[in-house]
C-alpha positions in Angstrom: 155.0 43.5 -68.8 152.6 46.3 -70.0 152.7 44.9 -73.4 152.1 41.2 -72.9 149.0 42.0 -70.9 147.4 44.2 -73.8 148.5 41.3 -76.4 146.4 38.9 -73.8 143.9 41.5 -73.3 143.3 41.9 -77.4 143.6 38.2 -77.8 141.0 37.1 -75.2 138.7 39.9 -76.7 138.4 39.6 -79.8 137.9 35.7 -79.6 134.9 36.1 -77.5 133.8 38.9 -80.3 134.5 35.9 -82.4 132.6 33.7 -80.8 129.7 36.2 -80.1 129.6 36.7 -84.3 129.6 32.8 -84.8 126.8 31.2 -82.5 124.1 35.1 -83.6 124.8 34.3 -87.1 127.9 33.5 -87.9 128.5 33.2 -91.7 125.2 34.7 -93.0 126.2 37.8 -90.8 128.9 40.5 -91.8 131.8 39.4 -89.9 132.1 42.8 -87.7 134.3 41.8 -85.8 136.8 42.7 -88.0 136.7 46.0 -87.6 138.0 45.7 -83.4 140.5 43.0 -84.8 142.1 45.1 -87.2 142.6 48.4 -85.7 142.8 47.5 -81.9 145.6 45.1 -83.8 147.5 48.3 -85.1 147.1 49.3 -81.4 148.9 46.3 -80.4 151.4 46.7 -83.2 152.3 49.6 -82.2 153.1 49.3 -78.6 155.5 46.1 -79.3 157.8 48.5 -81.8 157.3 50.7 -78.6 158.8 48.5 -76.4 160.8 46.2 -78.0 162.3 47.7 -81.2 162.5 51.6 -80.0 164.9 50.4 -77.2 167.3 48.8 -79.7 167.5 52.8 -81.5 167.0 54.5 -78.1 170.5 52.2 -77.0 172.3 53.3 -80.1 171.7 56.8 -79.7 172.8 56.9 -75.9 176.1 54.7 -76.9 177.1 57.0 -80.3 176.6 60.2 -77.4 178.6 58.0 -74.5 181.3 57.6 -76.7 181.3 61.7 -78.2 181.6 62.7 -74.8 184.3 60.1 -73.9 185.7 61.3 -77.1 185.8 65.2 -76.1 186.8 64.3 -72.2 189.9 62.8 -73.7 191.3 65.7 -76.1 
């Protein structure tokens, strides 16, 4: 839940940077807003490997140790 409400979070933000960029100058100024895009965007990245692909690895592990132990309860 954590990381759908950053994704909303970064996506309402940076369209009102967006918009703030267009109507005080929009394409005669240096689009700033960039900068906030991009690395608050690695940010976002980041947490959904987090969450969604770290638990896929995180499962993995725990099942190849499950089964060792089974393995040695069983000798």
């Amino acid at each position: 839940m954590g990381f759908y409400a950053d994704l909303g979070s970064y996506v309402g933000v940076n369209v009102l940077l967006i918009l703030i960029w267009f109507f005080t100058g929009g394409v005669h100024v240096f689009p700033w807003f960039i900068f906030p895009l991009v690395f608050w965007g690695l940010g976002v990245i980041a947490h959904y490997v987090s969450v969604f692909r770290r638990t896929n690895f995180l499962d993995r592990i725990t099942e190849r140790e499950y089964r060792k132990l089974k393995e040695e309860q069983n000798r």
